[in-house]
C-alpha positions in Angstrom: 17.4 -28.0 58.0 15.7 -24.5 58.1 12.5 -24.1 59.6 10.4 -21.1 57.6 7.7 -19.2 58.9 5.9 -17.5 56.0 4.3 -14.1 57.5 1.5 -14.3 54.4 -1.0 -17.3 54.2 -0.7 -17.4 50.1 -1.5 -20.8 48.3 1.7 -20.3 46.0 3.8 -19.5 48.8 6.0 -22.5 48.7 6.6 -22.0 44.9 7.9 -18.4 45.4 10.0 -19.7 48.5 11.8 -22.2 46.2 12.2 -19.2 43.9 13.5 -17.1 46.3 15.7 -18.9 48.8 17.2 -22.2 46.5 19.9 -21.9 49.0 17.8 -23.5 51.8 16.2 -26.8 52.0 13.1 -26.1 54.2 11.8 -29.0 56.4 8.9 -27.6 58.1 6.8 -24.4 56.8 4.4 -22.5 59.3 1.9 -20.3 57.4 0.2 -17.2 59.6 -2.5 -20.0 61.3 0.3 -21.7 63.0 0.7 -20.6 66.8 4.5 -19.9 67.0 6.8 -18.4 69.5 9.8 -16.3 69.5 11.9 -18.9 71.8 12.9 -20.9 68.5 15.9 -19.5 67.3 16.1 -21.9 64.3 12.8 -20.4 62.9 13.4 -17.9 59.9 10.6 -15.0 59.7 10.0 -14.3 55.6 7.7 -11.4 54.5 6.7 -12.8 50.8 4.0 -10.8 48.6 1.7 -13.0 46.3 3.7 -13.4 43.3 2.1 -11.0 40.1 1.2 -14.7 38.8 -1.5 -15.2 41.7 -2.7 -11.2 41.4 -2.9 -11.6 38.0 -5.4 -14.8 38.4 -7.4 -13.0 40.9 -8.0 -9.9 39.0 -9.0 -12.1 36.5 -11.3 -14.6 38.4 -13.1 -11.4 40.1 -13.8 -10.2 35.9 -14.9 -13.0 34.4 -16.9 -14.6 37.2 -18.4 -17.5 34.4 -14.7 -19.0 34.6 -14.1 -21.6 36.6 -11.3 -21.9 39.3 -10.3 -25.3 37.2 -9.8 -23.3 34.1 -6.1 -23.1 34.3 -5.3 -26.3 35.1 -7.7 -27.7 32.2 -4.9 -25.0 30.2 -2.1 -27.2 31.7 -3.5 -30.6 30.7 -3.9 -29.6 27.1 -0.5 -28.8 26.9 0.6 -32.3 28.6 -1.8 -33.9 26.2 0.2 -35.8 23.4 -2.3 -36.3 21.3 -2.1 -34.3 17.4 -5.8 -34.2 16.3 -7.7 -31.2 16.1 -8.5 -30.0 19.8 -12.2 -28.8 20.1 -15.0 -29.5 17.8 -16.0 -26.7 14.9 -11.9 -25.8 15.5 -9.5 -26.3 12.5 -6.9 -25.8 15.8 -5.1 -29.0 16.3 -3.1 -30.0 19.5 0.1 -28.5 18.6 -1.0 -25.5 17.6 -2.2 -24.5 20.9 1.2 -26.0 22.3 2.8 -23.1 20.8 0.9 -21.2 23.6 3.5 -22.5 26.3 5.5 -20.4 28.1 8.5 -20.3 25.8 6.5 -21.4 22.8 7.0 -19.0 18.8 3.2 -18.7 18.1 2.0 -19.9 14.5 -0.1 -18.4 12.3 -3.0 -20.6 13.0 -3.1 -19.2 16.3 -2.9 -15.4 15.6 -5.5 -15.8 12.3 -8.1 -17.5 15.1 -7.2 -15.2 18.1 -7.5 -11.9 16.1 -10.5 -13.2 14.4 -12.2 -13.2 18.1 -11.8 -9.4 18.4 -15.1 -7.4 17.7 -14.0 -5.1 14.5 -15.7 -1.4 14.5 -17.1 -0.7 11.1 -13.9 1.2 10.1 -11.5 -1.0 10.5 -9.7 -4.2 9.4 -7.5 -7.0 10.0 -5.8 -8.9 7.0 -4.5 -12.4 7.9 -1.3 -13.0 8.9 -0.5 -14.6 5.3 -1.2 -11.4 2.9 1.2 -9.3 4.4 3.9 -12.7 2.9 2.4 -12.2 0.1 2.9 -8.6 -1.0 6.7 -8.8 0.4 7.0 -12.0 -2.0 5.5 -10.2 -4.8 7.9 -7.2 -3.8 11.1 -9.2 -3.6 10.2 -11.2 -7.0 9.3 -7.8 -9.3 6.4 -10.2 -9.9 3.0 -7.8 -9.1 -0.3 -9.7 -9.8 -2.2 -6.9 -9.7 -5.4 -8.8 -10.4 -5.0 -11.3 -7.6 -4.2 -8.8 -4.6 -7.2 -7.1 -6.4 -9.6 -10.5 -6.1 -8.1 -10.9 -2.4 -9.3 -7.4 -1.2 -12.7 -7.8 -2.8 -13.1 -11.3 -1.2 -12.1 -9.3 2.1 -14.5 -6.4 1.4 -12.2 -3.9 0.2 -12.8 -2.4 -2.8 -11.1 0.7 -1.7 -7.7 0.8 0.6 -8.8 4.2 1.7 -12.5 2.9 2.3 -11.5 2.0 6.0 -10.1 4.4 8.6 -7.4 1.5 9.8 -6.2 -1.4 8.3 -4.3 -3.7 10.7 -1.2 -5.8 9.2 -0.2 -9.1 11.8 2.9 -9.8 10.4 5.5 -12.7 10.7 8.8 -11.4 9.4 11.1 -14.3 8.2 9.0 -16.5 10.2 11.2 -15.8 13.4 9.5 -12.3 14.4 6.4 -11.1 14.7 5.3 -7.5 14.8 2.5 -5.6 13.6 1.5 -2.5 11.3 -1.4 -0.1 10.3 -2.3 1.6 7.7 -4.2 5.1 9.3 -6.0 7.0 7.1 -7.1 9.1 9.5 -3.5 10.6 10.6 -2.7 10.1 6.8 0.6 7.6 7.9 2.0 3.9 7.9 2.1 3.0 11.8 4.7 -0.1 13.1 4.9 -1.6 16.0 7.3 -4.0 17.6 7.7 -5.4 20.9 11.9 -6.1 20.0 13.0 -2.8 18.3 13.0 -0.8 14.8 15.3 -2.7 12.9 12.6 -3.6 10.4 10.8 -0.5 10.7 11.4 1.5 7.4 11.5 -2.6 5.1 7.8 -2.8 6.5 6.4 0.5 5.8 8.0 0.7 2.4 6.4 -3.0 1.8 3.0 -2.1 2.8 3.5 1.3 0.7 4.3 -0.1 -1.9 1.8 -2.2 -2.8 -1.2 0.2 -2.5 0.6 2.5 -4.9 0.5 -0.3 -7.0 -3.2 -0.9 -6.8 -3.5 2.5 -8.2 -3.7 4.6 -4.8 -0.6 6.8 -5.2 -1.8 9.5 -2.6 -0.6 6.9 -0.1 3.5 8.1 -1.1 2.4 10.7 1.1 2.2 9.3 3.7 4.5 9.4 6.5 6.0 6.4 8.8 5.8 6.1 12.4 7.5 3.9 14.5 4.9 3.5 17.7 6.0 3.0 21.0 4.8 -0.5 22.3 5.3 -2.4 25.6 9.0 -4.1 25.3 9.6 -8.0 25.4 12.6 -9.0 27.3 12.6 -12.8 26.2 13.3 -13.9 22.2 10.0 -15.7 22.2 6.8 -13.9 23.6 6.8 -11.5 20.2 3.4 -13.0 19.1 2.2 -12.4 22.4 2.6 -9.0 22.5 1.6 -8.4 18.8 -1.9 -9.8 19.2 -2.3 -7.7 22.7 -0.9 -4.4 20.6 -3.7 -5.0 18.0 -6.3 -6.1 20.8 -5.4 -2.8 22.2 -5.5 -0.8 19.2 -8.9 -2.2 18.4 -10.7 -1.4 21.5 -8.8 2.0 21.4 -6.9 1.5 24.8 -3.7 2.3 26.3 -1.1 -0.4 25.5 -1.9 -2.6 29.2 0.2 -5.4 29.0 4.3 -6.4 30.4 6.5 -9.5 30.4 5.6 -10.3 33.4 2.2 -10.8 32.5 2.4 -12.6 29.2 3.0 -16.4 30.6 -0.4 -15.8 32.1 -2.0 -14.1 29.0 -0.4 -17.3 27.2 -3.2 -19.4 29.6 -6.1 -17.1 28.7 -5.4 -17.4 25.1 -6.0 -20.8 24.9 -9.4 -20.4 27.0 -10.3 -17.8 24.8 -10.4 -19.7 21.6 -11.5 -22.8 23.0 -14.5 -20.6 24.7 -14.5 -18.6 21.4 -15.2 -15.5 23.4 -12.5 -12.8 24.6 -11.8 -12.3 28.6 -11.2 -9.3 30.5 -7.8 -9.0 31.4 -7.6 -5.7 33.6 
């Protein structure tokens, strides 16, 4: 058996250990209180950092001092909970919905409509749901336009006008395997994309959103010119919802692009406060 002396006192000290050294089975562990000597030659001196899990919940903590130290693990029993009804009251969210929040989980669309409708909208812009960007691409790949109904939709949404707002925001779930996101900017007079993975669907989105505003009768928009936007990179195959609804939290409070991987298991967590508190957290 190794003995362990951990030169940092850190609560999640043991769980980077196991992380770290799965070679060693560790009988005893002395944190920085224990008196120890240097006349025990079995004793293995570790420097470990807190892991960017534990700085990331105390940044948090010290900016949203109304959250309780139990908030996390309250996150944790949710997704343990088995049950399938809807979760809070005055929440069409149901149990497996926020499940998808897990680390590892493909977001659904219930989540992304009720997170981005959370996030404070300036005058100027807008957010379609994650469903009408589906819905021009089906009318695109069909040669079916219903003209009248995308009309009816927009009014319903305010928009009489696609050049009426400075920025309209597209959350979009391509093939129901990837998300990614896209904006119209009237301002810079382009079609904007952004995506965590890659470009691969870069120039099918653009043309899809083009598309259907020239066929609402706003052809100055073939003018406009794409842009693939450079966006933090995922590294897994799964966190791509994640990062969408941060890139258009971002773009909304006009902000540099502030999130990485290794922080998006913990954002997963604050999500699911955040729509059960109805109410967005600060995050750095």
């Amino acid at each position: 058996m190794s003995r362990v002396f951990i030169s940092q006192n850190d609560e999640n000290t043991i769980e980077i250990l196991a992380c770290k050294h799965k070679s060693i089975k560790i009988d005893e562990i002395f944190l920085e209180k224990d008196r120890i000597t240097n006349n025990e030659p079995d004793l293995e001196i570790i420097e470990i950092r807190p892991s960017v899990k534990t700085q990331e919940e105390n940044k948090f903590y010290e900016k949203n001092k109304e959250i309780s130290l139990d908030s996390l693990k309250e996150v944790e029993n949710i997704w343990n909970d088995e049950r399938h009804e809807e979760i809070w009251e005055n929440s069409t969210l149901l149990y497996k919905d926020i499940k998808c929040l897990q680390p590892g989980g493909f977001i659904n669309d219930e989540i992304v409509n009720s997170y981005l409708k959370l996030l404070p909208l300036p005058k100027n812009v807008h957010i379609f749901n994650s469903f009408f960007y589906e819905f021009i691409s089906e009318m695109l790949s069909s040669c079916n336009w219903n003209i009248k109904k995308l009309t009816r939709i927009l009014r319903k949404q305010g928009i009489s006008n696609i050049f009426s707002k400075k920025y309209l925001i597209f959350p979009i779930n391509l093939n129901k395997s990837h998300w990614v996101a896209a904006q119209i900017n009237n301002k810079e007079k382009c079609i904007e994309y952004y995506d965590s993975f890659g470009e691969n669907s870069f120039e099918r989105v653009c043309e899809t959103i083009n598309e259907s505003v020239i066929r609402l009768g706003c052809e100055e928009i073939d003018y406009y010119e794409y842009k693939a936007m450079k966006v933090p990179r995922q590294s897994t195959c799964w966190d791509c919802g994640i990062f969408m609804m941060q890139t258009i939290r971002c773009l909304i409070e006009n902000r540099e692009f502030d999130f990485e991987q290794e922080k998006i298991d913990f954002i997963r967590k604050i999500t699911v406060l955040e729509l059960k508190n109805q109410t967005l957290y600060r995050l750095n």
